[in-house]
C-alpha positions in Angstrom: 1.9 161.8 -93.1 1.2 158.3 -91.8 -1.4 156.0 -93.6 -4.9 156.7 -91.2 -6.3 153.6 -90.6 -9.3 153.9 -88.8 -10.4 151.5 -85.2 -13.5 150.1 -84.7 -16.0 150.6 -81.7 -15.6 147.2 -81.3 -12.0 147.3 -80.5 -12.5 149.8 -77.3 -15.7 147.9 -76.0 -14.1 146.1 -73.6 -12.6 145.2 -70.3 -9.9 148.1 -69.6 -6.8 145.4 -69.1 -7.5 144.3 -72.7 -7.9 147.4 -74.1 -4.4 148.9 -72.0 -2.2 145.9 -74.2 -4.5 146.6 -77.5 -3.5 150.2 -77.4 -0.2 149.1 -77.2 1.5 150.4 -80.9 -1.6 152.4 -81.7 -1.4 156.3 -82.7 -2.4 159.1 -80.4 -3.1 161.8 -82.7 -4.1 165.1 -82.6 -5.1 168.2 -85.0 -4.9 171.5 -84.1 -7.3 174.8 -85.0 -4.5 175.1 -88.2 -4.7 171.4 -89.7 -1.3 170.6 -88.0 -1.1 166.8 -86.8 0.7 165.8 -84.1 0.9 162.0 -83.3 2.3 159.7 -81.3 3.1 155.6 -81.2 1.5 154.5 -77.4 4.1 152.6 -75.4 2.6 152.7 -71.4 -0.8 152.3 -70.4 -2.9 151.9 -67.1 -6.2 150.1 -66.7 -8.8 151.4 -64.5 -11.6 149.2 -63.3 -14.2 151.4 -62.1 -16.6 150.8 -59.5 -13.9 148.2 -57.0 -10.4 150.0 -58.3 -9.8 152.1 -55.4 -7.3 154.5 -58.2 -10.4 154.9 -60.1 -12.0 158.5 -60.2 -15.3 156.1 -60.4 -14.3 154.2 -57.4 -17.6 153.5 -55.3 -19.8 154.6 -58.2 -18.4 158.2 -58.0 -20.2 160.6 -60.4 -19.6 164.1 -61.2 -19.2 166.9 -64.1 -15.6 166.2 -63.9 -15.7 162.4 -64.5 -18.9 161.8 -66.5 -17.3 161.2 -69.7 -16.1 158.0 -67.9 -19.5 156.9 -68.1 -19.9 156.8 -71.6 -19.5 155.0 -74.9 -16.0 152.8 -75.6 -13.9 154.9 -77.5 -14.8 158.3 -75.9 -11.9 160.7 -74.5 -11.3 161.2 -70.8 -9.4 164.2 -69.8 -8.9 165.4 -66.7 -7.1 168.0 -65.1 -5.1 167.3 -62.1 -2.3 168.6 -59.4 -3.7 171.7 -60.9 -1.0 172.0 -63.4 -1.1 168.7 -65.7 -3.9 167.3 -67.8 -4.1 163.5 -68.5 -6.0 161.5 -71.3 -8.1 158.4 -70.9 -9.8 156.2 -73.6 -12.8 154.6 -72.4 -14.2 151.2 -72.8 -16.6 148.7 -71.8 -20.3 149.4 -71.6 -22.0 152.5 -71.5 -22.4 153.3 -67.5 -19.8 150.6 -66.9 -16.8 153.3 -65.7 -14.0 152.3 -66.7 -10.7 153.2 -69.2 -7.4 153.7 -69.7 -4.8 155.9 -69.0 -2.2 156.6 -71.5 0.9 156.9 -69.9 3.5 157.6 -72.6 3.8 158.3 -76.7 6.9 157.8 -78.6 6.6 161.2 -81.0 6.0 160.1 -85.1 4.5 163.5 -86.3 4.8 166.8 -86.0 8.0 166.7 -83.3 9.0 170.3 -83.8 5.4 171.6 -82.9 5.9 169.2 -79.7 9.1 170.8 -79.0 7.7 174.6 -79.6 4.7 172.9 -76.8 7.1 171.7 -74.4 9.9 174.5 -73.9 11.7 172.5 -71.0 12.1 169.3 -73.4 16.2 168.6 -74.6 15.5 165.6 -75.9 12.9 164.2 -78.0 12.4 161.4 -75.3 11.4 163.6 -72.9 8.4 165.4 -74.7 5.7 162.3 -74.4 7.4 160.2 -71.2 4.7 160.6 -69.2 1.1 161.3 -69.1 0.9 165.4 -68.3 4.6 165.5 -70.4 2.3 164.2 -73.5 -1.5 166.4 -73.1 1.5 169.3 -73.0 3.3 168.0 -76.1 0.1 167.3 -78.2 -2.0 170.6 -77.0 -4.8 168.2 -75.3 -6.5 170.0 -72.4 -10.5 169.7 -71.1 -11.6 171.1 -74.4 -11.3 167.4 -75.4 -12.7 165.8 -72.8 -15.6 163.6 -73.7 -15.0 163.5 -77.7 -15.3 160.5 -79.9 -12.2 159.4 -81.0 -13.6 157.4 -83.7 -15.0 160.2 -85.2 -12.1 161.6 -87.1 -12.2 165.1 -85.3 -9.0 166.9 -83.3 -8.6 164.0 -81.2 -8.2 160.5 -82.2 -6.7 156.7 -81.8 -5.2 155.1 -84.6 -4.3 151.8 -86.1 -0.6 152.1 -86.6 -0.9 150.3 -89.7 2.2 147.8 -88.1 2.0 144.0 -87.0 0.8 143.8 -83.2 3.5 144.4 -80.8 4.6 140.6 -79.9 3.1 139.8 -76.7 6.8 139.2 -75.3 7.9 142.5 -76.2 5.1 143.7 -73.3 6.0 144.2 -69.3 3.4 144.1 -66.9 3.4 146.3 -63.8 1.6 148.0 -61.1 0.8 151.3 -61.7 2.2 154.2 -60.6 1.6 156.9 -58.0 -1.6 155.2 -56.4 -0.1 155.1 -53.0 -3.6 155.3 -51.7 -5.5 152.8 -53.2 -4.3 150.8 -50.7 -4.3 146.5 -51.9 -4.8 147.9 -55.4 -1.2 149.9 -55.3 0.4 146.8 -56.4 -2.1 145.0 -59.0 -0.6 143.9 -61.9 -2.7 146.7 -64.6 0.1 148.9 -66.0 1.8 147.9 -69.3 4.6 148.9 -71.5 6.9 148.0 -74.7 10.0 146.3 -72.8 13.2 148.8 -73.3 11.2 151.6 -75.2 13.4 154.6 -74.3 9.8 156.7 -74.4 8.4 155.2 -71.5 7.6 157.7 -68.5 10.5 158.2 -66.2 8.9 157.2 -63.2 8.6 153.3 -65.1 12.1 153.0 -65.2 13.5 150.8 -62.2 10.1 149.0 -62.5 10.6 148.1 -66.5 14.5 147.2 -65.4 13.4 145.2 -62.6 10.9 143.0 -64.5 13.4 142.6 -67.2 16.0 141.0 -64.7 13.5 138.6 -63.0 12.5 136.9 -66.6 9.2 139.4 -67.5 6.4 140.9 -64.7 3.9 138.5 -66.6 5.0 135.7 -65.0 6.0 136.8 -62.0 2.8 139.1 -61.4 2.9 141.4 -57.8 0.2 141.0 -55.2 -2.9 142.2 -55.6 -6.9 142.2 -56.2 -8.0 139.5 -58.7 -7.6 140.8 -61.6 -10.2 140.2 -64.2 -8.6 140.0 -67.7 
């Protein structure tokens, strides 16, 4: 089992573009009911700025029973259920009542593949068990049962330091997200981020990863969009 080295509150309480390249080389883990961990490196994350980000669930100051975990303390566990067949997990940050977090898009496995594979029946390869955000809740057992928990806390759902030097900022491509067709001029800010060449990234990231690679890095040559606050 990997060395567990704890994050501070500190480290999620802030602006969700931060935290989306912070995250960057952390651990995903989770226990199950029988002590089993499964974890996972992060290598793709979104940022969601709440209130003015049009692909926020708290766009406008939306508030509901679905989305209220959104509204709490940095380091909490969003989960939410969607195209009612996939599940996706947030980390929030900022301020409490400030809602906003960050989607993570895609794990590269470290513990407990087989479990993963035994999870995710359709997977052939062990790049295709975490490339994506539902692709990963289905890989690590995550559901709504684990929406709103503390991920500092040490319990079935956690982040992790990976214990490893910081992933070199050069080594990170910066991207719109993806499938936000609707949030109309916020389709094409710059708030998705990923390891450059990480075979684990979601499959949907591909021809955007390989075309900021051939035009010298998306971090200099940033799409259109909202100002971004970073």
């Amino acid at each position: 089992m990997a060395r567990v080295t704890r994050l501070s509150r500190r480290f999620f309480a802030t602006d969700s573009p931060s935290l989306a390249r912070r995250l960057l080389g952390c651990r995903l883990v989770r226990v199950l009911e029988d002590g089993t961990r499964l974890a996972g490196m992060i290598v793709e994350t979104e940022a969601y700025l709440g209130l003015e980000d049009r692909a926020a669930h708290s766009f406008g100051g939306r508030r509901t029973p679905r989305n209220e975990s959104m509204y709490a303390r940095a380091g909490t566990a969003y989960v939410y259920f969607t195209y009612g067949m996939h599940h996706c997990v947030n980390v929030v940050c900022g301020r409490i009542d400030e809602p906003v977090a960050v989607l993570i898009r895609a794990l590269q496995p470290t513990e407990g593949v087989e479990r993963m594979f035994a999870h995710r029946r359709g997977a052939k390869r062990e790049t295709d068990l975490c490339s994506g955000p539902g692709k990963l809740c289905q890989a690590l057992a995550i559901d709504r049962s684990q929406d709103g928990q503390d991920l500092l806390a040490g319990g079935r759902l956690a982040v992790e330091a990976s214990g490893r030097k910081p992933i070199d900022p050069s080594c990170i491509i910066n991207t719109p997200r993806i499938g936000i067709g609707s949030a109309g001029e916020w389709v094409d800010a710059p708030l998705r981020w990923a390891i450059a060449g990480n075979a684990h990234v979601s499959r949907g990231a591909g021809r955007s990863l390989e075309s900021a690679k051939s035009s010298g890095g998306a971090q200099r040559q940033r799409p259109q969009g909202p100002r971004v606050r970073s």
